[in-house]
N, C-alpha and C positions, 0 to 999 in steps of 0.2 A: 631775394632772388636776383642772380644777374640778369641783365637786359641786350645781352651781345647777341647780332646777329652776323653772319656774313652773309653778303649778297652780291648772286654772279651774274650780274646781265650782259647784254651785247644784242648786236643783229641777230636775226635767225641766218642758221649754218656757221656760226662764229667759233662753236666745240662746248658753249655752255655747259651740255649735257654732260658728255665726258668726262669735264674737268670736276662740275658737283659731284658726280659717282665718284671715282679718284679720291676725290678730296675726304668724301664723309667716310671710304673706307678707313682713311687713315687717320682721320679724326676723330672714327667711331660715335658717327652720331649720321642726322636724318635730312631729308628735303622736301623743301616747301617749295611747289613750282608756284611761279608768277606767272603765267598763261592765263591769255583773255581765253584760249580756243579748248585749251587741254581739262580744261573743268568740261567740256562734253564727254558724255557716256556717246560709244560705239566713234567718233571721229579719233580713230586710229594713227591712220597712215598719214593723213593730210595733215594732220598737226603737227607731227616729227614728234606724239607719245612716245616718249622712250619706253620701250618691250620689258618683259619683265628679264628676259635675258640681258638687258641693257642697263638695266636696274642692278644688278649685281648684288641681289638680297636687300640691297638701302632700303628703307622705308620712304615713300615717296608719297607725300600729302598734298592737297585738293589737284588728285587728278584724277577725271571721274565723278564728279561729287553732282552732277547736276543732269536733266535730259535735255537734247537738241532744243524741244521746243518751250524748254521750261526759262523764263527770264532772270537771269544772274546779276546783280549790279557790283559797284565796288564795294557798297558798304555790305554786300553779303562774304564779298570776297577777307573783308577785312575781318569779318566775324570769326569767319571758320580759318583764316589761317592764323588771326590773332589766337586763337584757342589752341592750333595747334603749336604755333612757337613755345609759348607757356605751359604747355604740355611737355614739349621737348628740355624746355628749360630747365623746368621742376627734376628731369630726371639727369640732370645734373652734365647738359649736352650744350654745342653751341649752335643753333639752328641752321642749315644752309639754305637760302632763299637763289634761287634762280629762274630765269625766265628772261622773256624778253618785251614784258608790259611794263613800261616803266608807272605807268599810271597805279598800276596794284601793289607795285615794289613801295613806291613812296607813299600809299595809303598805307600798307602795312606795319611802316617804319612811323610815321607821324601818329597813326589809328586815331584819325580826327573824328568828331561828332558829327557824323552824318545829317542833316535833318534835309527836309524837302525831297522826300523820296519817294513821297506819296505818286505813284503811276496817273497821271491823267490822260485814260486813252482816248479821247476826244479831241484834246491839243495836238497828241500824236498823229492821230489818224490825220490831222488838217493840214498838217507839214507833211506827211506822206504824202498825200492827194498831190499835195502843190509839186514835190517832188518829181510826180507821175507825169503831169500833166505841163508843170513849166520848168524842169531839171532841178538839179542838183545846187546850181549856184541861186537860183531865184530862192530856196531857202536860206540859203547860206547869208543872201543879201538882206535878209530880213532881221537876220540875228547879228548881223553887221550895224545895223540902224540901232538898236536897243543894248548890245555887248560889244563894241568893235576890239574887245580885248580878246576875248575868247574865239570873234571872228578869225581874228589874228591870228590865233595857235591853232584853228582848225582849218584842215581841206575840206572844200564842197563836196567832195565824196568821202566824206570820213561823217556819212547821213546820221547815223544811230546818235554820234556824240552832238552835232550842231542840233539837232530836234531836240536834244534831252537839255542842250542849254537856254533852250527858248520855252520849254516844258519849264524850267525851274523859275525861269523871268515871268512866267505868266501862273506862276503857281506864288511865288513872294515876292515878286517885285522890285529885286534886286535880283542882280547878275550871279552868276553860278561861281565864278571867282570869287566877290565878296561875298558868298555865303559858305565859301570855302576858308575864305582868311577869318569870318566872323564866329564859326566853330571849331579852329585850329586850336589845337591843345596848345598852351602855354612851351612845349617842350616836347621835340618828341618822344614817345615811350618806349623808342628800343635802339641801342646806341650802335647803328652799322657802320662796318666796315665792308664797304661797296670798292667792287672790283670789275673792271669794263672790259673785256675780251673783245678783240678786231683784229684781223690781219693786216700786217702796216700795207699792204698794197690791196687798192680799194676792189681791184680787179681779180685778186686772188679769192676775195671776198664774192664776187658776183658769181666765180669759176666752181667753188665752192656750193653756192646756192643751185648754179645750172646743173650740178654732178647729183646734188640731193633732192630734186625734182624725178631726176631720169631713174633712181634710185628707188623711191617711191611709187614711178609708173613701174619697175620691176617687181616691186615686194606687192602689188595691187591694188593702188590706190585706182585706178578704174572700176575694180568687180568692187571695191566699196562703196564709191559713189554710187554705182548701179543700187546697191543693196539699200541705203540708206534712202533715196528716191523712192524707190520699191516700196519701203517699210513705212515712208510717211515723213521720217524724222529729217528731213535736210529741211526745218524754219526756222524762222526767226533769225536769232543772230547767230545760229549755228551755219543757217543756209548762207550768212555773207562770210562765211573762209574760205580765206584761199586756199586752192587747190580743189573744192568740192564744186563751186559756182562756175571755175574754167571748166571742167570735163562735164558740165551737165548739158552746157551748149552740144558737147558731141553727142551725149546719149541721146538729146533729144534732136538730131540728125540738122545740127544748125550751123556746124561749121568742123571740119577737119581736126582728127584727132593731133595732128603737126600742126595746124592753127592752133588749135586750144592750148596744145605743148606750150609753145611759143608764147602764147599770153601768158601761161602758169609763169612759167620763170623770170617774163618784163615785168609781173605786178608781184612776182617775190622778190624782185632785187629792184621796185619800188618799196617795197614797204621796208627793204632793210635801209632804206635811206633814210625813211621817216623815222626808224628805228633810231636810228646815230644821230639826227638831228634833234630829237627829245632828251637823247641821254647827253650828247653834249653839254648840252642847257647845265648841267647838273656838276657843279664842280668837288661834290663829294667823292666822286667816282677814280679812282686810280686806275689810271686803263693802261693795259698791258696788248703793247701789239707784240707780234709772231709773224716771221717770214715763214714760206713755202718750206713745209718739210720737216719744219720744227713742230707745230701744232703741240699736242697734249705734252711733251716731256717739259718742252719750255715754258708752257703754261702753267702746270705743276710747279717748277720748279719755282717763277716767279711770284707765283700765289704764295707758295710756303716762307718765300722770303717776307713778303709783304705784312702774313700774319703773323710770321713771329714776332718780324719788328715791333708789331702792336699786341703781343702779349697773349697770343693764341697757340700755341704747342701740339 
């Protein structure tokens, strides 16, 4: 069985979506999203779910697969999209992976031996607390003293991941890195061809992000957020996506719906930074920029060169 995959990452608002529909129409074949947020059931609009009008018939895997307040890890993400690549495969296809987690992209790609995933919610809770009570970096500084490697590659508000590396230090005794290099596969098990989507100008890229926020407050992601409040289901790590946590301040009468705006779109064009600065790292990645105007034809057209070169038709 081959092991080809192609995988389309980039910042979010980059055209990821697009270019995978696009692509698998003419490849005739399927997609595997790489979304930390889009595995929630009912987080719609906030996520940028592509519609099933958006969809364009593709079949489009693990999106939906979990509920708000149900806990998803990577190695569940690995499970279920590893199944579905191999699914795809068998029926004689080349898988399209896109998204813009790189964390799930390169577990999927490597499908490493997870171990130490046992939940210890005790540890948890104890870093929450501390979080509550002395912030965000007085965690941070602690997993700094026992990993300063993983301190390294995490922000103090990036809580879920810095807790869950001090979770695994105090569940084996070794840092989350070496217990990641200690169960890597020899090799990894599926041979991608990874393709970086960005606009060559970083500000058409922010311009971008600000048009698909205001885009989303029209299609209503307001009366969603309202809804999913309402229903119960905005917890856990569903309640920390952006777009659902900025507008909750306003329903709960805490600050102006133009404040809140305003933050939605500073900490989404934060996180496309953090976005590119993960994928940088990554020098498998062929990144294909696009000026203003060109987006999807030149995208297409680039992608197709790229795959042929490497043997994809």
């Amino acid at each position: 069985m081959d092991n080809r995959l192609i995988c389309l990452c980039g910042p979010t608002a980059s055209g990821k979506t697009a270019l995978a529909v696009t692509l698998a129409k003419m490849l005739d074949t399927e997609i595997i999203s790489a979304d930390s947020m889009q595995v929630y059931r009912y987080l719609d609009i906030g996520t940028a779910k592509p519609t099933l009008a958006e969809r364009e018939g593709v079949p489009h895997h693990l999106i939906d697969v979990c509920e708000p307040d149900e806990s998803f890890s990577v190695a569940r993400y690995v499970e279920l999209a590893d199944g579905a690549a191999a699914d795809i495969l068998r029926r004689g296809m080349v898988p399209i992976v896109a998204g813009g987690t790189g964390l799930y992209m390169n577990a999927l790609i490597e499908c490493a031996a997870f171990s130490g995933n046992e939940t210890d919610e005790a540890v948890r809770e104890k870093y929450r607390l501390m979080a509550r009570e002395q912030g965000n970096d007085a965690v941070h500084a602690c997993l700094a003293r026992v990993d300063p490697e993983s301190a390294g590659n995490l922000h103090p508000n990036n809580l879920k991941r810095v807790i869950r590396a001090l979770e695994v230090y105090e569940q084996t005794g070794i840092t989350i890195g070496e217990l990641n290099r200690k169960n890597k596969r020899p090799a990894p098990k599926y041979d991608a061809l990874m393709i970086g989507v960005c606009p060559a100008d970083r500000q058409v890229l922010y311009e971008r992000i600000d048009r698909r926020v205001d885009q989303m407050l029209e299609q209503g992601l307001l009366e969603e957020t309202r809804r999913l409040l309402e229903a119960g289901r905005l917890t856990g790590t569903a309640a920390q996506a952006i777009g659902y946590k900025e507008l909750t301040a306003y329903l709960h009468g805490e600050a102006t719906l133009a404040a809140c705006t305003e933050l939605l779109k500073r900490r989404s064009r934060n996180y496309a930074k953090r976005q590119l600065t993960w994928l940088k790292k990554d020098d498998r990645i062929h990144w294909i920029y696009y000026n203003k105007g060109e987006e999807l034809r030149f995208l297409l057209q680039e992608t197709t060169k790229y795959l042929q070169k490497h043997g994809v038709q």
